[in-house]
N, C-alpha and C positions, 0 to 999 in steps of 0.2 A: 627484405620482405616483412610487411607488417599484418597483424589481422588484428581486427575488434573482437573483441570478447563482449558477450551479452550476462553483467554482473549482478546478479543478486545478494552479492555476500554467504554463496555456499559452497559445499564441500565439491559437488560435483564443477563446477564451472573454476573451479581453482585446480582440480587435475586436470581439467581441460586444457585451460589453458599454461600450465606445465610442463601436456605433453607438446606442444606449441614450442616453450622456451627451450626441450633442450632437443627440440630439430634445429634451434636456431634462429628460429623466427620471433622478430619484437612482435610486443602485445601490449594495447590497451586495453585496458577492463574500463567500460561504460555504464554504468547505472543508471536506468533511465527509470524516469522518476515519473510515474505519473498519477503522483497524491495520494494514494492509499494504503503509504506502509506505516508504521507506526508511530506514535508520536516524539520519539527521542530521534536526535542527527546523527543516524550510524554512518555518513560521511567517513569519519575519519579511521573508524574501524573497520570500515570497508577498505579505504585507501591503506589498512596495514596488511589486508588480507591478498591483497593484489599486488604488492611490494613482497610477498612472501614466493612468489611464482617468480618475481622477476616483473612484473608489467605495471605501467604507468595505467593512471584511475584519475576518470574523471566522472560528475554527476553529468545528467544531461537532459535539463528541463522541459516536458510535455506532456504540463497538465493539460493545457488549454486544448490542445491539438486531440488527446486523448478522450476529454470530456463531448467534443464537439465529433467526431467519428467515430469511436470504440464505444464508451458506456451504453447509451441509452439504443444502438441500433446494430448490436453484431448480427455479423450473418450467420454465425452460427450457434448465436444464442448463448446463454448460462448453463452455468453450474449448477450446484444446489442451493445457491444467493444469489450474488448478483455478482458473479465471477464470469466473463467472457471471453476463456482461458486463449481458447484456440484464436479467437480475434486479436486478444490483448496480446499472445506472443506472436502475430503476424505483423502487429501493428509498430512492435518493437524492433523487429528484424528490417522492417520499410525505413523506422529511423535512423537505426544505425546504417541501412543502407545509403543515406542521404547523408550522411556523415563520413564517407568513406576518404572522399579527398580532403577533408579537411585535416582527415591523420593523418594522411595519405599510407592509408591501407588498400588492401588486396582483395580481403574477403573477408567476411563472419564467422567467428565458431560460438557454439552456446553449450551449454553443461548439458543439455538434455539427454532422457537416458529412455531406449524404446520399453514402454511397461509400465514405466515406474510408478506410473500414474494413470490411472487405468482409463479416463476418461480423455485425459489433455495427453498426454502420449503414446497411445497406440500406435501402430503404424498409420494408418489411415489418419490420425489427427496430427500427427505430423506431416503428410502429405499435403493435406488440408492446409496448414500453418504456410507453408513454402508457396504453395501454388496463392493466396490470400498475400502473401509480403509481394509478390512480383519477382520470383526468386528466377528469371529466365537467363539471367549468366551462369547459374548455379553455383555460385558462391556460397553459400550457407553451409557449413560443415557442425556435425556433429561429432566430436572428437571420443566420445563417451561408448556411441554404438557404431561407429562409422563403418565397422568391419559388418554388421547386420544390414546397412542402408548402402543404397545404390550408390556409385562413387561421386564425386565433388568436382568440380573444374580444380581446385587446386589439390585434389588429390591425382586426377586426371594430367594435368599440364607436371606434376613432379616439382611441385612447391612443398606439398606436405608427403612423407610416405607413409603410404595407407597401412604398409606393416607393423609398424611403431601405434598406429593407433587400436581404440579397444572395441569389444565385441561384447558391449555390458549392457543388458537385458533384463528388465520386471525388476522389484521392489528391494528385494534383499542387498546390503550395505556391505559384505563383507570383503568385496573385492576394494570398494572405495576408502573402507578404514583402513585395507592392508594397503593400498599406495599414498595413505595420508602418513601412513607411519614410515613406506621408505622414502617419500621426500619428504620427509622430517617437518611435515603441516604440524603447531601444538595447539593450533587454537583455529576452529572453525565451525559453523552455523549449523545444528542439527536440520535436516527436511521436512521441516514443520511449513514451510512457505513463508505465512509472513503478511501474506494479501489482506487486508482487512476486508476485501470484496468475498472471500470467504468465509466470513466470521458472522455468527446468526444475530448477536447484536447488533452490530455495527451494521448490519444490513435491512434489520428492522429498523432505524433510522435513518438510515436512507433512502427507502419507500418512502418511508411518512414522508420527508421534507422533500422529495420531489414533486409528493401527491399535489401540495399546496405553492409552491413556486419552481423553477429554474435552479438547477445547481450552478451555480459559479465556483473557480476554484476555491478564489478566498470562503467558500462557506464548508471548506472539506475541512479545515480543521476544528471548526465546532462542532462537527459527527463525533471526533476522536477524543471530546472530555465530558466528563460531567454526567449526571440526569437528566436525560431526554423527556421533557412530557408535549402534549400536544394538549393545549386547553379550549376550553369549550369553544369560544369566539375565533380561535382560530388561530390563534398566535404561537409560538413556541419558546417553550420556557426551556432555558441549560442552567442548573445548579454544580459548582464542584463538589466533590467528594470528598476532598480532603487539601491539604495547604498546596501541594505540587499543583492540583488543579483549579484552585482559588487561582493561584500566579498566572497558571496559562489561558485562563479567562479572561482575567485583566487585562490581558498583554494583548489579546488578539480586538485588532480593531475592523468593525463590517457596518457598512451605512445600514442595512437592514437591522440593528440588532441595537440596542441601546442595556447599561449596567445597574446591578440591582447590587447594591449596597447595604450592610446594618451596623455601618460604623463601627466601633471597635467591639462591638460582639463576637464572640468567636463562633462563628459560622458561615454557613456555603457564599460564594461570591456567583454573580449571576449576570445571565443576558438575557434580555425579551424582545420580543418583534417590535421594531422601532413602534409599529402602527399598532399597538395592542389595543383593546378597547380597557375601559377603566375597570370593568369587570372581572378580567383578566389580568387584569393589573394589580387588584385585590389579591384573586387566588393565587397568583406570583407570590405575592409579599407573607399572605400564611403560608402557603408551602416554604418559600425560604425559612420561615422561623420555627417549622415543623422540625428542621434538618438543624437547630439546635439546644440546648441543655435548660431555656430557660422553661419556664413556668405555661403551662399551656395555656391558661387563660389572661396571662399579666399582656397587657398591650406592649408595642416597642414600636420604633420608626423603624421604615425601613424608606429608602432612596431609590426612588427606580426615574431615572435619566433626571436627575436632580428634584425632582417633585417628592414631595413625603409622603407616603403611605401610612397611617399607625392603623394599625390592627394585633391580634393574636393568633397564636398557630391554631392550626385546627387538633382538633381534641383526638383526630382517631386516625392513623397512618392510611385507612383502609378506603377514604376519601380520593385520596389521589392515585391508586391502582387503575382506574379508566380510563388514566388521562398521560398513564407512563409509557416508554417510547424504548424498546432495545434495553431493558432494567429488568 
């Protein structure tokens, strides 16, 4: 008997699926990936975290899928950003659903915990979540409260025994440290989430750049570096911050977006709307040289999609505050 595990890399979804391995039952943990965690591959540290239960880990790609049903149209709406909690874990239980013989698993279980989350886990929003995924075999177990929620087909058919599992209810952690500590978990993710679809920057950038075109996947990871500004004509300017996000600049390539360069100056690396106008193209070039150490008024080149730009920075930071994005 096998079950998927729904893997976020936390503490609750790792005694979940613990209590899983010592009924006996294999377990995959599945990360399902759909663009909005943060910008480092916690891949691998996920796959130690699910080696730690006992269960084989795999990532499991659906941006496109997620961008095209889930983002822009939940049926039941947002968060306090642009989180569409209940949608996005219904959407996730539907994939792993469509995954099932490929493991050849039985059933779902997920870390969820009734309460914990006052909005995305109540009772009612987990009802909501099941009945949205197409849960009609009743496969979907919650191993965390299962002893509070109505039984399961494999609790039901005597795959899993509902005695063995937990009855763990609203926010408080104290039950979850003390089984982290007797199966001997030393390293696991606090309940911060993770979502970037929660986070008030990153979601003020993402307004903006939907207001003005289409999200595609490849354009989610320009949300996650740099200075966001939105300039006058319309174009959008990203500056790094610092060398990690100069590199991750560089490195990401989008036909929408062309690189703003100032040669071996040490300052921000840049991208601009391929179709900038030249005006903009200007204000690019002083804002990049704003973000470094030289001389306010001494001219410099600056490169943007091979063309030179010389100009100077602008004399006063207070210039580009109308034109900033999620900063």
């Amino acid at each position: 008997m096998r079950a998927l595990a729904l893997f976020s890399g936390g503490l609750d979804s790792m005694i979940a699926m613990k209590l899983m391995a010592v009924q006996g039952i294999d377990v995959t943990a599945i990360n399902i990936n759909i663009g909005f965690g943060g910008t480092k591959d916690v891949s691998a540290l996920f796959r130690s975290r699910a080696e730690a239960v006992g269960a084989d880990f795999e990532v499991v790609d659906v941006r496109e899928e997620y961008l095209k049903e889930v983002l822009f149209t939940p049926k039941y709406g947002y968060g306090k950003r642009f989180n569409p909690c209940v949608d996005c874990h219904a959407f996730m239980m539907k994939s792993a659903k469509a995954l099932l013989g490929k493991f050849g698993a039985s059933f779902i279980i997920t870390g969820e915990v009734l309460g914990q989350r006052p909005m995305s886990q109540n009772s009612k929003a987990l009802k909501n979540v099941l009945e949205l995924s197409n849960d009609e075999d009743n496969i979907i177990l919650r191993p965390m409260s299962a002893k509070l929620l109505p039984p399961t087909k494999p609790e039901i058919e005597g795959w899993v025994d509902r005695e063995k599992l937990l009855d763990i209810e609203g926010r408080d952690r104290k039950r979850q440290l003390s089984l982290a500590a007797e199966f001997g978990f030393e390293e696991f993710a606090s309940p911060g989430g993770g979502c970037l679809l929660t986070d008030i920057y990153f979601t003020a950038k993402l307004r903006d750049f939907v207001a003005y075109q289409p999200l595609k996947v490849e354009d989610i990871a320009f949300l996650k570096v740099g200075r966001h500004f939105r300039l006058q004509g319309g174009s959008k300017l990203i500056l790094g911050r610092n060398e990690a996000e100069n590199n991750i600049l560089e490195g990401l390539k989008n036909d929408a977006f062309v690189d703003i360069f100032l040669g071996d100056l040490p300052a921000p690396y840049g991208k601009i709307s391929k179709n900038a106008s030249a005006e903009d193209r200007l204000f690019a070039a002083k804002t990049a040289l704003f973000y470094t150490k030289i001389e306010r008024d001494k001219q410099h080149k600056v490169q943007i999609a091979g063309e030179v730009v010389e100009t100077c920075s602008f004399d006063d930071g207070a210039v580009l505050k109308p034109y900033a994005v999620g900063v």
